[in-house]
C-alpha positions as CSV (number, residue, x, y, z in Angstrom):
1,X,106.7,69.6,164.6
2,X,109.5,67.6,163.3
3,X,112.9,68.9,161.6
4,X,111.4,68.3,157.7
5,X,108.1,70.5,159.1
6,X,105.8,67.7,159.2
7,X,103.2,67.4,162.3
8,X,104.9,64.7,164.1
9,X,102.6,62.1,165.6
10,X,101.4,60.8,169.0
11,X,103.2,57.1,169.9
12,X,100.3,54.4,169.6
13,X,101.9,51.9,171.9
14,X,101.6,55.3,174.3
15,X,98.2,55.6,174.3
16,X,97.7,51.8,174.5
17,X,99.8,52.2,177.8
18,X,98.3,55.2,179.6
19,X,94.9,54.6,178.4
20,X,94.4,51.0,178.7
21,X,97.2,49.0,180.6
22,X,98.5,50.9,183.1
23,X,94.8,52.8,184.4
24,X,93.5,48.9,184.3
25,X,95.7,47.9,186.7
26,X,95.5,50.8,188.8
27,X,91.9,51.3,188.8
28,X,91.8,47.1,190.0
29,X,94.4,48.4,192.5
30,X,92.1,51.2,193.8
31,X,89.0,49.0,193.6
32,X,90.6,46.9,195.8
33,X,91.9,49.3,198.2
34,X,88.2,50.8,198.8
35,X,87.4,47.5,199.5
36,X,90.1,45.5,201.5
37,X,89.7,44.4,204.9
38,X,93.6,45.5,205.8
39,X,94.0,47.5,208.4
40,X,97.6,49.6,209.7
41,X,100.3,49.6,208.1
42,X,99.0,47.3,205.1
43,X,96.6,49.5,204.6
44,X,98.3,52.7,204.6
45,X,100.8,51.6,203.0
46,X,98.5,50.7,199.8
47,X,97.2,54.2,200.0
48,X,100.5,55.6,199.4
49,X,101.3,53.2,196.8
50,X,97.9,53.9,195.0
51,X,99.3,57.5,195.5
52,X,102.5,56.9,194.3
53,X,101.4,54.7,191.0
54,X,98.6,57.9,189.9
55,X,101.4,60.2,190.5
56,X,103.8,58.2,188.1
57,X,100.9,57.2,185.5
58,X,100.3,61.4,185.6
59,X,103.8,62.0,184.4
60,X,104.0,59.6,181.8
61,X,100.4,60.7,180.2
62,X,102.8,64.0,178.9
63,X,105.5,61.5,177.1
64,X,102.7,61.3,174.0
65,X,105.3,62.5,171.7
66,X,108.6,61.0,173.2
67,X,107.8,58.3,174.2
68,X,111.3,55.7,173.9
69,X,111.6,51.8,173.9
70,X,113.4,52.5,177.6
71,X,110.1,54.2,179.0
72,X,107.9,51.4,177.5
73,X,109.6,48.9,179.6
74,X,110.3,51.2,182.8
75,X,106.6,51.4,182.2
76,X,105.9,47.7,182.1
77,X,108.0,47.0,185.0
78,X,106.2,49.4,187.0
79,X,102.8,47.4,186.3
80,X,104.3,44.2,187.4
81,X,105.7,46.0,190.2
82,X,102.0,47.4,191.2
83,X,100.2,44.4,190.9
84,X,102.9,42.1,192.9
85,X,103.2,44.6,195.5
86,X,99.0,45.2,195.8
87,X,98.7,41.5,195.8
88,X,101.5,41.2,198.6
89,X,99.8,43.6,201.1
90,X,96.2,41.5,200.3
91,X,94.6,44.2,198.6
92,X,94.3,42.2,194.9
93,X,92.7,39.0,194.7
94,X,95.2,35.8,195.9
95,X,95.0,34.8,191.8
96,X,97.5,37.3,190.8
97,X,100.3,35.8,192.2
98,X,100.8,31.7,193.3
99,X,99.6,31.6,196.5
100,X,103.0,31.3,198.6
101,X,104.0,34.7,197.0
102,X,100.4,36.5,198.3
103,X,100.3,38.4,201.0
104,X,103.9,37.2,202.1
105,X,106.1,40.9,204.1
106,X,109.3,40.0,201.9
107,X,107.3,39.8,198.5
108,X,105.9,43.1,199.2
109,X,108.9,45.0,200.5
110,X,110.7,43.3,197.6
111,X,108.1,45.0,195.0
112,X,108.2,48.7,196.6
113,X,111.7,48.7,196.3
114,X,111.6,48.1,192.7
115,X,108.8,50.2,192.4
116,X,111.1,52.9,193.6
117,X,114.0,52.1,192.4
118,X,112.8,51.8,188.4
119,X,112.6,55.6,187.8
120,X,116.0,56.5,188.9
121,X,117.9,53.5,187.3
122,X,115.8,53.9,184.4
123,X,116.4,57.8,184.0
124,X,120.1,57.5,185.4
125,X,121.6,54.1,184.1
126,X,119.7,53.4,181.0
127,X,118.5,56.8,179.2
128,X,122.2,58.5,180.6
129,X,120.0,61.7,181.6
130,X,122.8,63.2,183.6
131,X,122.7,64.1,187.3
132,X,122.2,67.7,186.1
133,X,119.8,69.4,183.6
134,X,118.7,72.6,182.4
135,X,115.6,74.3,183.3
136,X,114.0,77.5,181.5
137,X,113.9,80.7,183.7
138,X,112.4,84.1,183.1
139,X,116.6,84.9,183.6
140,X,117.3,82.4,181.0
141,X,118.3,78.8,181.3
142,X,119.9,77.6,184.1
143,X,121.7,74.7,185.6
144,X,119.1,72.8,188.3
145,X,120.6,69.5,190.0
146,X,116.8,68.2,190.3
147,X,118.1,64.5,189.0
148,X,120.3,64.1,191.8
149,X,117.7,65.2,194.2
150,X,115.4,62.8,192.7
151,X,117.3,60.0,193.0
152,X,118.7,61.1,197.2
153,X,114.9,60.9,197.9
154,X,114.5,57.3,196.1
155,X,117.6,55.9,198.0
156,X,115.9,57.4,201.1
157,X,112.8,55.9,200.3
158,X,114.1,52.0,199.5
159,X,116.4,52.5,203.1
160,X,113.1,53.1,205.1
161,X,111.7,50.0,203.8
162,X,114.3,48.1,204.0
163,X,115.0,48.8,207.4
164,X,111.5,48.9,208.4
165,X,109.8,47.2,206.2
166,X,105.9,47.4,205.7
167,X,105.3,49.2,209.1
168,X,103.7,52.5,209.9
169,X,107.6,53.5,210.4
170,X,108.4,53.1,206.8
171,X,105.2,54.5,205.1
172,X,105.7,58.1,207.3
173,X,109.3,58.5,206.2
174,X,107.8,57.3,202.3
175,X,105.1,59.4,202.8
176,X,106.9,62.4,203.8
177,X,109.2,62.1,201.0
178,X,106.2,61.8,198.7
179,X,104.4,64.9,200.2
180,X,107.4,66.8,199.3
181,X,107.8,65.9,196.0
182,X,104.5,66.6,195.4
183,X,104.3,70.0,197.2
184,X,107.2,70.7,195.8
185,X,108.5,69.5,192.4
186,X,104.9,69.5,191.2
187,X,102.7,72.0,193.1
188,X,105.4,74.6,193.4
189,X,107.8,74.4,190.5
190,X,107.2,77.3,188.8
191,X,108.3,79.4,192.5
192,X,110.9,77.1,192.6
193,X,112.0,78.1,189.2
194,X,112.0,81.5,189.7
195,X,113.3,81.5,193.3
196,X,115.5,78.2,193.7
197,X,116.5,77.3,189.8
198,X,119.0,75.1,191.2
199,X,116.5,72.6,192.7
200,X,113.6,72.6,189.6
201,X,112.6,70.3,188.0
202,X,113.4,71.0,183.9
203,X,109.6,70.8,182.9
């Protein structure tokens, strides 16, 4: 509801975004994955991004209703992102990108990093979220430092790949990191909340 009492209404450009954009590229990305002939650490290292990109398009499909100009470009970065760094590792057509960009180690790192890096300077530098929030409790609100958090696993994240680059070295420590997000801040929030307020996530 809004403040006058009027229904308020879904954003359009939202469900242009989450149900035609962003699934289009990540669908092609999929498609491709099923059917590249990568192998190690390419290849893993698409399925974590495939992964990674359903996670993020999951979070965003609950923004219907707040939905800001920052997200919209977050969001549109993110795309770019996914298709430079699927068409790096080989796992998109050579046509996405000119043809000394495809498949070339540095391009890709280069696009995981700012795949990873968009949410927290997004949430952090541009929408000034705060490094703390509130989440609900059956005690009441209370303070939970899950921003922060967020953005320590992020940094830890880009560091791995920076340092290791696409290798299986790189996609454990990024795949660890996204298992416990996952297990944790998604999976098991609402124990989290009730147990460990201080590390939930506010919805």
């Amino acid at each position: 509801m809004t403040d006058n009492g009027r229904v308020s209404q879904p954003s359009r450009i939202h469900r242009w975004m989450y149900s035609l954009l962003y699934p289009a590229f990540l669908g092609t990305a999929i498609v491709g994955l099923l059917n590249t002939e990568e192998t190690g650490a390419r290849l893993y290292w698409g399925i974590l991004l495939a992964c990674y990109f359903t996670a993020q398009h999951g979070e965003g499909t609950f923004l219907e209703f707040n939905y800001p100009r920052s997200r919209v470009v977050q969001d549109l970065l993110e795309i770019v992102a996914l298709a430079v760094a699927f068409s790096a590792l080989g796992v998109l057509p050579n046509k996405v990108m000119p043809g000394w960009m495809a498949t070339s180690p540095i391009v890709a790192v280069a696009a995981v990093c700012v795949a990873f890096i968009l949410p927290p300077l997004f949430r952090q530098g541009i929408r000034r979220e705060g490094w703390s929030g509130v989440v609900q409790t059956t005690a009441g609100p209370k303070t939970t430092h899950f921003n922060t958090i967020l953005t320590i696993l992020s940094a830890i994240a880009i560091a791995a790949v920076l340092l290791w680059g696409i290798s299986m070295t790189s996609v454990v420590i990024t795949g660890l990191i996204f298992l416990v997000y996952v297990s944790a801040f998604v999976l098991e929030n609402d124990n989290l909340k009730s147990r460990f307020p201080w590390l939930a996530r506010p919805t």
